[in-house]
C-alpha positions as CSV (number, residue, x, y, z in Angstrom):
1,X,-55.7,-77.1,25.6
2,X,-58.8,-77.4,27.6
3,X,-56.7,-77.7,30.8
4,X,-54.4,-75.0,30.3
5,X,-56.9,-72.7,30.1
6,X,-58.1,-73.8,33.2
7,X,-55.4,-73.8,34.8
8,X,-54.6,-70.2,33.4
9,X,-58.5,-69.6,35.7
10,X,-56.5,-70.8,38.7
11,X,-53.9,-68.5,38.0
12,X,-55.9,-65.1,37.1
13,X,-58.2,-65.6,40.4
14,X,-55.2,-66.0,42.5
15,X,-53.8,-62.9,41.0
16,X,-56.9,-61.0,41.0
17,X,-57.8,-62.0,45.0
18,X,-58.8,-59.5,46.8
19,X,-57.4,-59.0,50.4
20,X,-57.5,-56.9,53.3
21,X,-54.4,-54.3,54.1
22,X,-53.6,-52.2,56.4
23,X,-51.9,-48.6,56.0
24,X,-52.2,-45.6,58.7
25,X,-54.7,-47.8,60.8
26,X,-57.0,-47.6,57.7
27,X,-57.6,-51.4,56.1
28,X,-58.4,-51.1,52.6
29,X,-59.6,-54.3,50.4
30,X,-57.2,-54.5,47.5
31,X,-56.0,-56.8,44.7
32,X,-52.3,-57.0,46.2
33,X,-51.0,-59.4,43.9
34,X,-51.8,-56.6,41.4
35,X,-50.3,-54.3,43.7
36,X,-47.0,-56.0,44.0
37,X,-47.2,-56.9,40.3
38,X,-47.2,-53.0,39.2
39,X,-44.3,-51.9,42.1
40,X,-42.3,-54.3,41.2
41,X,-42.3,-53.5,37.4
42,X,-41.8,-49.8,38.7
43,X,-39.3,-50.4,40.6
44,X,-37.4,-52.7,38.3
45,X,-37.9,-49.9,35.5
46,X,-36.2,-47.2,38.1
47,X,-32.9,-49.0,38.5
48,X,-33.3,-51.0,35.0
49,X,-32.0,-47.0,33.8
50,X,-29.3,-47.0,35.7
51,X,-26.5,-47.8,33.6
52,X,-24.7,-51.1,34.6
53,X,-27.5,-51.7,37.2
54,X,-28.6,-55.0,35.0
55,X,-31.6,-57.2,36.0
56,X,-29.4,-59.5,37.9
57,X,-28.3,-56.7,40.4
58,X,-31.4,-55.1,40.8
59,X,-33.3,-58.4,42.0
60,X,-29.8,-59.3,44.2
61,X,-30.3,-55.6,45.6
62,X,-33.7,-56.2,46.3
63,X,-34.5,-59.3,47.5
64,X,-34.5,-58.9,51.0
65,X,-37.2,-56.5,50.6
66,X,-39.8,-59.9,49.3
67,X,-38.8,-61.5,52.5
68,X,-41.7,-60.2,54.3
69,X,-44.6,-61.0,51.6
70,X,-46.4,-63.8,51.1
71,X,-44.8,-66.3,48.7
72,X,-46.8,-65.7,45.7
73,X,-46.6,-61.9,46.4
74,X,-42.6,-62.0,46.7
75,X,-42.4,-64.1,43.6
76,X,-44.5,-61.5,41.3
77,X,-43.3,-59.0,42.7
78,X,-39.4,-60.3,41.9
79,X,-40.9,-61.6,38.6
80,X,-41.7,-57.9,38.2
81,X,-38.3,-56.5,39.4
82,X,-36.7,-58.6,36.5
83,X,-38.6,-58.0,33.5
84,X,-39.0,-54.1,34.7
85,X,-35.1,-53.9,34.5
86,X,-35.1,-56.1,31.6
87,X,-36.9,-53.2,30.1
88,X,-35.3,-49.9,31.2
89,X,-32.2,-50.8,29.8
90,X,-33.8,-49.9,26.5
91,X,-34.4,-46.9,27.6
92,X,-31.6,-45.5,28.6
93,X,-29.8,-47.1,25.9
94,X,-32.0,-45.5,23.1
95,X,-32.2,-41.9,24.8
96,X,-28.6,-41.9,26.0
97,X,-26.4,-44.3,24.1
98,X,-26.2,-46.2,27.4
99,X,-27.4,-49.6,27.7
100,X,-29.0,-50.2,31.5
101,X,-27.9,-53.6,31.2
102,X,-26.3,-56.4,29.1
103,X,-28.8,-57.4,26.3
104,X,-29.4,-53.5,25.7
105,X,-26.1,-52.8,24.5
106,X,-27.4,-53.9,21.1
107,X,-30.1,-51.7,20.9
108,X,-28.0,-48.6,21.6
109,X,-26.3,-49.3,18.1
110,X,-29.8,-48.3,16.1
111,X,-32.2,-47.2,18.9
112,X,-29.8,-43.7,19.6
113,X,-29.5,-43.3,16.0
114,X,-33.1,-43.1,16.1
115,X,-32.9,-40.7,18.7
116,X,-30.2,-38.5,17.1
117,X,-32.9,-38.1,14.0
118,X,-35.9,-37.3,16.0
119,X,-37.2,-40.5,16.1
120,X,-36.6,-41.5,20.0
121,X,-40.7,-42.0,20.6
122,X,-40.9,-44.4,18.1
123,X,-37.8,-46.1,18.9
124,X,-39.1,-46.4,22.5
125,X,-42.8,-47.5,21.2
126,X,-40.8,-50.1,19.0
127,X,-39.0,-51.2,22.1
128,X,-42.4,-51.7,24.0
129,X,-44.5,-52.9,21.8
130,X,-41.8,-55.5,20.8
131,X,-41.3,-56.8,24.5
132,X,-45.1,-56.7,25.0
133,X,-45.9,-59.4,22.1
134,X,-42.6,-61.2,22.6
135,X,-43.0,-61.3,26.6
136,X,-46.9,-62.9,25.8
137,X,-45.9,-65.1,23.7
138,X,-43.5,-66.7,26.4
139,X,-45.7,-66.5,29.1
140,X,-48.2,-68.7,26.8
141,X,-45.5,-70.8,26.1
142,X,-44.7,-71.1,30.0
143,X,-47.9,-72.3,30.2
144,X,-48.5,-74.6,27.2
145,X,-45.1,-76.4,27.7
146,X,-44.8,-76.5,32.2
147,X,-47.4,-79.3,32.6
148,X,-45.5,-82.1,30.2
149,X,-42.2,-80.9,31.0
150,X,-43.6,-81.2,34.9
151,X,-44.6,-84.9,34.0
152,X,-41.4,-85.9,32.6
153,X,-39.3,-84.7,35.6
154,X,-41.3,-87.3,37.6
155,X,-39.1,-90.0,36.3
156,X,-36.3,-88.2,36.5
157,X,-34.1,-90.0,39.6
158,X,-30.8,-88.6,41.4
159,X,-28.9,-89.6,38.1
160,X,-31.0,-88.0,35.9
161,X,-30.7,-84.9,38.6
162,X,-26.7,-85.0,38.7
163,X,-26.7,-85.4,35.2
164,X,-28.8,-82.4,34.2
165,X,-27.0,-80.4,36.7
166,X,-24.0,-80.7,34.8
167,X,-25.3,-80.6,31.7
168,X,-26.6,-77.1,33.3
169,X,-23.0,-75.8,34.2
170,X,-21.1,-76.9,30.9
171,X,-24.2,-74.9,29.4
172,X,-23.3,-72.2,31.2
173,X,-19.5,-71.9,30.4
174,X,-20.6,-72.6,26.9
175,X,-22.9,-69.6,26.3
176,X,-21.0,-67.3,28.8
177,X,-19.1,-64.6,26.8
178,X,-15.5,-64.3,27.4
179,X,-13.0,-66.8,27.8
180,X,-14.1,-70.4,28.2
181,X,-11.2,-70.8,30.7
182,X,-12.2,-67.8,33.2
183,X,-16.0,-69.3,32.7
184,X,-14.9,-72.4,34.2
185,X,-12.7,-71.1,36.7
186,X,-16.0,-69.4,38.1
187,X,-18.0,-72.5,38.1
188,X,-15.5,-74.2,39.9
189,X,-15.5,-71.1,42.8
190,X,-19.0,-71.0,42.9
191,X,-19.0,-75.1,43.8
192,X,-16.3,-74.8,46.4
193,X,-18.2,-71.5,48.1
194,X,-21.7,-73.8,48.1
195,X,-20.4,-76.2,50.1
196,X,-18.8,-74.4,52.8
197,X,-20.6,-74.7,55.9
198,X,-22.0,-78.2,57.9
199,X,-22.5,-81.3,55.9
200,X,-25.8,-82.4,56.0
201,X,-25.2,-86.4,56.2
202,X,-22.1,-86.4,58.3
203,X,-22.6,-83.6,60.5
204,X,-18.9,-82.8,59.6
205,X,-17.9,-78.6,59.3
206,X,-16.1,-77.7,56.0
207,X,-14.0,-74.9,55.2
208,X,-15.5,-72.8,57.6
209,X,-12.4,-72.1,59.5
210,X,-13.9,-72.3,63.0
211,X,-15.8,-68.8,62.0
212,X,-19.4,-69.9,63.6
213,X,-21.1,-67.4,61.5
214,X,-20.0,-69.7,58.8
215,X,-20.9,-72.8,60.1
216,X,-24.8,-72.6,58.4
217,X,-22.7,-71.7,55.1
218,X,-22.2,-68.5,53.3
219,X,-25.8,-66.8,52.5
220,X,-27.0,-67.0,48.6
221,X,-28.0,-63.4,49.0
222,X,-24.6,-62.4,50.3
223,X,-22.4,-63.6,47.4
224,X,-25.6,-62.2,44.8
225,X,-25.3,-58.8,46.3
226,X,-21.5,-58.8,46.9
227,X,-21.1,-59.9,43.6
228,X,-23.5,-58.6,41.3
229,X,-24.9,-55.5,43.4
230,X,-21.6,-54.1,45.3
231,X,-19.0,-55.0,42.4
232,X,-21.1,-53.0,39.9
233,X,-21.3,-49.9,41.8
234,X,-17.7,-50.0,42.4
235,X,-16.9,-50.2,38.5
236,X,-19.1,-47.5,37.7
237,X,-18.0,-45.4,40.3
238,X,-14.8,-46.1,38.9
239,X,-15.2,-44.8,35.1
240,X,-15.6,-40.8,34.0
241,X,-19.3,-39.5,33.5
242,X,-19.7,-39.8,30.4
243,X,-23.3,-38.7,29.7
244,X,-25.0,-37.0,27.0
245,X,-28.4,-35.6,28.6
246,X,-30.7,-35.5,26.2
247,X,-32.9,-32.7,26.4
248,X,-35.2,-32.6,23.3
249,X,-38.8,-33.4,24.1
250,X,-39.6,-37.0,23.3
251,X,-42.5,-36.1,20.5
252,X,-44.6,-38.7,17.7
253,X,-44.8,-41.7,19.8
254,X,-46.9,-43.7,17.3
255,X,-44.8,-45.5,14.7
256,X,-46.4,-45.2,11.3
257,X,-47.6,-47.9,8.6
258,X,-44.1,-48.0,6.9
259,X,-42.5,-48.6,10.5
260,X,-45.1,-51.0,11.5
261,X,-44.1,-53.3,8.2
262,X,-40.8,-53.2,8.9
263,X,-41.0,-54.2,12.9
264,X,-43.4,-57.1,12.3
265,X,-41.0,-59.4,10.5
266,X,-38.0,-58.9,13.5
267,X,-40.2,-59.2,16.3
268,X,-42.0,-62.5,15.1
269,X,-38.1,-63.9,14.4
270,X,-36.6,-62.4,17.4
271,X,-39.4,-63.7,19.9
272,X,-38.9,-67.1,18.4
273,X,-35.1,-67.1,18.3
274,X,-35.3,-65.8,22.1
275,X,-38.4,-68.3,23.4
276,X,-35.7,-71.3,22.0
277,X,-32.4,-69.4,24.1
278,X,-34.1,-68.3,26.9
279,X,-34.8,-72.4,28.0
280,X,-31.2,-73.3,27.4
281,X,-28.3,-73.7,30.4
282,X,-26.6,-70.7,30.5
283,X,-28.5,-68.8,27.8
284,X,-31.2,-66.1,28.3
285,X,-31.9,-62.3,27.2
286,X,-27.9,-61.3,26.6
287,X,-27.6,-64.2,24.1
288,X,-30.8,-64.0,22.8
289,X,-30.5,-59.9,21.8
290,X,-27.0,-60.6,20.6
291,X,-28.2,-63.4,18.2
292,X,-31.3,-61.8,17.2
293,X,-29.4,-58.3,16.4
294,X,-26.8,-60.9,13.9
295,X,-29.9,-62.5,12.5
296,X,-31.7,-59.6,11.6
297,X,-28.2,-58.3,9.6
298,X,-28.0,-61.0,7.4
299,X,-31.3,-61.9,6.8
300,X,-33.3,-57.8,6.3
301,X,-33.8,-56.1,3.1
302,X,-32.7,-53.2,5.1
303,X,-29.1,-54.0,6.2
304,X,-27.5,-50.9,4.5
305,X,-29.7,-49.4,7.7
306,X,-28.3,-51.1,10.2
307,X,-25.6,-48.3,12.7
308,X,-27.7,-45.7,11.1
309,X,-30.9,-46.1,13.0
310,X,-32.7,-49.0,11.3
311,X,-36.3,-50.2,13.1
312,X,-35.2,-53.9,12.8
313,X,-32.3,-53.2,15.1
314,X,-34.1,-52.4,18.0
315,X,-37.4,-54.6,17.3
316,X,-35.2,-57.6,16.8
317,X,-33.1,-57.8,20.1
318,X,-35.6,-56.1,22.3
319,X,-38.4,-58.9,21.2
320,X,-35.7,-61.4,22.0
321,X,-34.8,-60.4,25.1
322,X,-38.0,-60.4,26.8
323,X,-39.4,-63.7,25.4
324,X,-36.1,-65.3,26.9
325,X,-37.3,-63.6,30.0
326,X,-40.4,-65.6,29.8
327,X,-39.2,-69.1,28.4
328,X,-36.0,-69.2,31.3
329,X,-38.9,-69.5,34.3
330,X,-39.4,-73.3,32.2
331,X,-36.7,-75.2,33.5
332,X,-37.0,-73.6,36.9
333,X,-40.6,-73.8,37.2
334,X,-40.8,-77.5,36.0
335,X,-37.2,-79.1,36.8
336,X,-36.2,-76.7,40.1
337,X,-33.0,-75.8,37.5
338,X,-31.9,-71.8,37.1
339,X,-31.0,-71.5,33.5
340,X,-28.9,-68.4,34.3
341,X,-27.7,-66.2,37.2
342,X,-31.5,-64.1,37.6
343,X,-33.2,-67.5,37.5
344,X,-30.8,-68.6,40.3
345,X,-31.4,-65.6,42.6
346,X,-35.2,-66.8,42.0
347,X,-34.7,-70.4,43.3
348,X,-32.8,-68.7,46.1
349,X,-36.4,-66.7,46.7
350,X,-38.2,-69.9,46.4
351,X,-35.8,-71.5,48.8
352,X,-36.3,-68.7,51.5
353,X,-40.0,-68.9,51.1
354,X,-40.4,-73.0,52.0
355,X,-41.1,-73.3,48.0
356,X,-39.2,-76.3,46.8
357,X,-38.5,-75.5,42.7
358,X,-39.4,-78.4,41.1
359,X,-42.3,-80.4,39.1
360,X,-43.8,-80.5,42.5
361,X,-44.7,-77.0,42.8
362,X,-47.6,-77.2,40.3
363,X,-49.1,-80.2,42.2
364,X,-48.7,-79.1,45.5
365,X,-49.4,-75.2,45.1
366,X,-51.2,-74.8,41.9
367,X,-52.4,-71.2,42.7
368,X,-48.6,-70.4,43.4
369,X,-47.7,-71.8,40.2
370,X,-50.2,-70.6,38.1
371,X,-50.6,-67.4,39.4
372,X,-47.0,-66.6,39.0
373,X,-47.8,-67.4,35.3
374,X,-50.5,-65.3,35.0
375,X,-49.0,-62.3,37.0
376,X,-46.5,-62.6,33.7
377,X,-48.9,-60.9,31.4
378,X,-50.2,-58.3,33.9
379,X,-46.7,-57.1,34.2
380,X,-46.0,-56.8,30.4
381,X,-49.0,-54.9,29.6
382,X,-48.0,-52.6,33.2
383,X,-44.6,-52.2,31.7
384,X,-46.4,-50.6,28.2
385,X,-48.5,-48.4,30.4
386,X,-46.6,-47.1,33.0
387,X,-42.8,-46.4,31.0
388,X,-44.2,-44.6,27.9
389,X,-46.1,-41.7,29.8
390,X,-43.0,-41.7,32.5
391,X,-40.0,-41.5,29.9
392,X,-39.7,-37.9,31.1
393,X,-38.4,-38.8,34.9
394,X,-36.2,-41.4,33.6
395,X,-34.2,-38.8,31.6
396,X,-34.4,-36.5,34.6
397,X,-33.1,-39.7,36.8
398,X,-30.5,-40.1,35.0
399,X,-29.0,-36.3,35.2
400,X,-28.0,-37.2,39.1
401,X,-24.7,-37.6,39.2
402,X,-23.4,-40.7,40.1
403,X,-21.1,-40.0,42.9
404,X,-24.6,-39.2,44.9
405,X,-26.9,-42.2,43.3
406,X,-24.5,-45.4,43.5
407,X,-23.6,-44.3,47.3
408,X,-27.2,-44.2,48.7
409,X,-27.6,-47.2,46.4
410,X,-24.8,-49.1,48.8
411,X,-26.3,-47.9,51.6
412,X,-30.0,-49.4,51.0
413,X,-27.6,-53.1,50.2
414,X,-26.3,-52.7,53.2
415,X,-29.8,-52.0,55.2
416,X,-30.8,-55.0,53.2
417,X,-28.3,-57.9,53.8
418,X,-28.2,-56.9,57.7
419,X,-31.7,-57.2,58.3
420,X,-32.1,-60.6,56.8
421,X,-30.1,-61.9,59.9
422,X,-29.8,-59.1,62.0
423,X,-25.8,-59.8,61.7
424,X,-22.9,-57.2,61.1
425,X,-20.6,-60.7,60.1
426,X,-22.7,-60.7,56.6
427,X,-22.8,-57.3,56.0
428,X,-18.8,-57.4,56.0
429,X,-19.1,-60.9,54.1
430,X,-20.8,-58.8,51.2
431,X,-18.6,-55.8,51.4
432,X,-15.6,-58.7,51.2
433,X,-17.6,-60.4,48.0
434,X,-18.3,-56.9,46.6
435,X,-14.6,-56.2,46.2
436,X,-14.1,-60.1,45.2
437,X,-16.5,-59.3,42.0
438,X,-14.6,-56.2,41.8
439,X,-11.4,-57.9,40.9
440,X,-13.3,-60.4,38.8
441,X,-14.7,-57.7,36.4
442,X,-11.1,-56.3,36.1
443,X,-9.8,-59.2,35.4
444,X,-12.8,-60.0,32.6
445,X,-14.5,-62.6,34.4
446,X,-18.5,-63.2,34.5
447,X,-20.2,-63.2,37.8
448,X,-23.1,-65.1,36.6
449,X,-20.8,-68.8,36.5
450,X,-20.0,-68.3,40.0
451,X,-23.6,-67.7,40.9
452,X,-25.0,-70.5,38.8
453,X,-22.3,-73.0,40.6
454,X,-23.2,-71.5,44.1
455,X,-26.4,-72.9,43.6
456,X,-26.2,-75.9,42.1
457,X,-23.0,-77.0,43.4
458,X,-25.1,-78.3,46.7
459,X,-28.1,-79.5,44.4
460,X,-25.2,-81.4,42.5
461,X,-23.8,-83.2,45.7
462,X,-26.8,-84.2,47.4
463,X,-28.1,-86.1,44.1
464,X,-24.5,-87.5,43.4
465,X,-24.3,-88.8,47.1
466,X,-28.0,-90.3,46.5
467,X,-27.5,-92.2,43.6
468,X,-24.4,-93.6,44.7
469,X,-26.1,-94.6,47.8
470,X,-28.9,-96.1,46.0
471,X,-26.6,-98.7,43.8
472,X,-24.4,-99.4,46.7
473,X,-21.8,-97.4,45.3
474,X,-21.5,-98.0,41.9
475,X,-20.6,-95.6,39.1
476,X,-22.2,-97.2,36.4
477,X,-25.6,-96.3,37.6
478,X,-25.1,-92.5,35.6
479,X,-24.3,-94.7,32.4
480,X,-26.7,-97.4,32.7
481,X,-29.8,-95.4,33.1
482,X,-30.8,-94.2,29.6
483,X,-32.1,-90.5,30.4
484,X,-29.0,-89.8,32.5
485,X,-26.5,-91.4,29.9
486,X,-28.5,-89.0,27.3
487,X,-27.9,-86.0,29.4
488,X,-24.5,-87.0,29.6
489,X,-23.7,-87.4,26.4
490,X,-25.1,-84.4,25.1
491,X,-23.1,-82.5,28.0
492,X,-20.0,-84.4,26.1
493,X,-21.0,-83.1,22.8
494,X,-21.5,-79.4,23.7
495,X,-18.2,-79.6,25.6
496,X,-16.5,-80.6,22.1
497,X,-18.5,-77.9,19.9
498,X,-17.1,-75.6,22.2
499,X,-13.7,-76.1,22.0
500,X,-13.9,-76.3,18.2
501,X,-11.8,-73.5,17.0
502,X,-13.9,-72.7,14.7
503,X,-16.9,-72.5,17.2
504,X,-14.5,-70.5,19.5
505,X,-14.3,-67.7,17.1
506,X,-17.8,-67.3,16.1
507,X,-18.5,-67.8,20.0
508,X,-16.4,-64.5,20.5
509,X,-17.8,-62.7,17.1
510,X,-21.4,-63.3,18.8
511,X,-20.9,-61.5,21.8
512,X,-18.8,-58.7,20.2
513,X,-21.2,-58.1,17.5
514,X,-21.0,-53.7,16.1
């Protein structure tokens, strides 16, 4: 205990570090880490609100932007972006019956009821005060649980790695909504498109088609923007305006003491439900909202309430949602393993900056590490300061019409992806991956599989190669080893759960929850 909270020291100095910055020839001393901290919560919050505009697409939109920081800055400040747009979604869902992104399509079932009775303040002071406990409690359980996790990954060799990594993508087709099939039809896209380009031990180009642009393999923020970024816009573009502006003033912010018994109970059991999902493969703050919004039904007094503008519906899956925020940095921070498709785009970040995601980062860059941690809880309590007193310019964001927002918003992509490499080729690439993730959401299928295997599909070769290389070839060496045959076999048993028909149907039920 004694060392955490040291360690949490190493952290808050390196986030509260003053340094010298420059603007109109005038340099001004400034906490920056602070600095990038609050814009990125801001900015995360200003496209969090844009309906369909999920955390995953904002941070794919915006990464390019982190690519002249410093490493620690870029990471906050995309740590920022996330939870920011984890949060506007609730707002946008409880004001306007539209959720910003995926795990707020809960809250629009009781949070616009709330709204619709005059009760829109304290649904969105529920909503903040929720995340702010649930998103501390993660952080502290970042920090409690990183260092032994860190220690045990030190014995972990490249069949513990390859086994992990598939344990990884069969937990990602498993808690993916939708059909299993589709789910692992992604997977398997995303591992062909990570290794097209030059293999690393043989020198030997693959599936690039002669194309040199293609001969360093396809760029992780191409395929995240084209994807996630691009593909949205298009199917938003696509569907009717359907708003409903809401135009009462937003009044009686404070919940009162009847409000505040009812919240405590769903926030306590939706921050623990979602500290639990947010560390599993695959799972994260759409599962975690989803299951604490079905929890809450069966297990509250109030359950009559529920549709009509119950509390416990928003407390519940907006609690959940951000401590899975919190708890999914765990395996990345301590293993180098995303644990869904936002988590991915960070390793891609890391990657970009040097930063190797693993248990080494907390040994070789403590102040990275730590600080990161740290920076966690600044942006929670920035999110509860800056959204309550600006609720009245998201509602007035959100009366531009769309034909003029999502444009400029392609536009600014665009700017973004071409200035990473100064080439045209990639700028095309995204456009062509754009309308790729277009045809994938017609056709029902997630993006976040493809990104997840895109990413690990390399990781997964290079550790399969080395531990075949290591026992001269043979197999055994994944069943042999006890850690990796215990990975493996609980990849085997989750593979069987799922395919349960029984488990199929209350897989489906889950995600489809009214």
């Amino acid at each position: 205990m004694e060392s955490m909270f040291s360690n949490l020291g190493v952290g808050l100095t390196a986030v509260l570090a003053i340094e010298p910055y420059t603007i109109f020839n005038q340099t001004l001393s400034l906490p920056m880490n602070i600095v990038y901290c609050v814009l990125g919560a801001f900015i995360g919050t200003l496209i969090g609100v844009l309906p369909g505009l999920g955390p995953v697409a904002t941070i794919a939109m915006l990464l390019p932007a982190t690519f002249t920081l410093p490493p620690l800055g870029g990471l906050i400040m995309l740590s920022g972006i996330y939870y920011g747009a984890q949060y506007g979604g609730s707002t946008t869902a409880i004001l306007v019956n539209l959720p910003g992104e995926t795990s707020s399509v809960v809250t629009c079932i009781d949070g616009y009821q709330m709204a619709r009775r005059g009760r829109a303040g304290v649904a969105l002071t529920t909503a903040a005060l929720g995340s702010f406990f649930a998103g501390c409690v993660g952080t502290l359980l970042l920090a409690a649980f990183a260092p032994p996790l860190a220690e045990l990954a030190f014995k972990f060799g490249p069949a513990e790695y390859f086994s992990l990594i598939m344990l990884g993508l069969f937990g990602a087709i498993a808690l993916s909504s939708g059909s299993l099939l589709k789910s692992i039809a992604m997977v398997c896209l995303g591992l062909l498109g990570g290794i097209v380009g030059t293999d690393v031990s043989s020198g030997v180009s693959r599936f690039a088609f002669d194309i040199p642009e293609l001969a360093d393999g396809i760029g992780f923020v191409v395929v995240a923007m084209g994807v996630f970024g691009f593909a949205e816009v298009i199917s938003n573009l696509e569907q009717k305006e359907t708003r409903e502006i809401f135009t009462k003033e937003v009044s009686g912010m404070f919940p009162s003491k009847e409000d505040f018994k009812r919240m405590v109970a769903p926030v306590l059991r939706g921050t623990a439900l979602g500290s639990v999902l947010g560390i599993l493969p695959g799972g994260g703050a759409v599962l975690a909202a989803f299951g604490a919004y079905a929890l809450e039904k069966k297990v509250s007094k109030n359950s009559a309430e529920f549709g009509k503008g119950a509390i416990e519906g928003v407390a519940a899956p907006e609690s959940a949602n951000n401590a899975a925020a919190q708890t999914s940095f765990i395996p990345l921070l301590t293993l180098g393993l995303p644990a869904n498709a936002v988590m991915a785009l960070m390793v891609g970040a890391m990657t970009i900056h040097n930063i190797q995601p693993g248990p080494l980062v907390m040994t070789t860059n403590p102040t990275l590490f730590w600080g990161l941690i740290v920076s966690m809880w600044v942006g929670n309590l920035m999110l509860v300061v800056l959204n309550l007193p600006l609720i009245g310019i998201w509602v007035k964001l959100l009366t531009v019409p769309y034909r003029y927002l999502y444009p400029a918003i392609l536009v600014f992509c665009c700017i973004g992806v071409f200035t990473i490499s100064n080439s045209s080729f990639d700028v095309l690439l995204t456009a062509g991956f754009g309308f790729l993730g277009y045809v994938f959401f017609r056709l029902g299928c997630e993006g976040a599989p493809l990104l997840l295997g895109f990413v690990l599909g390399p990781m997964l070769e290079e550790h399969f190669r080395r531990a075949l290389l290591l026992s001269h070839g043979d197999f055994s060496v994944f069943v042999t080893r006890p850690l990796s045959l215990s990975l493996l076999l609980v990849t085997a048993v989750l593979v069987v759960i799922v395919t349960l028909p029984s488990i199929k149907s209350k897989r489906v039920e889950a995600f489809h929850e009214e």
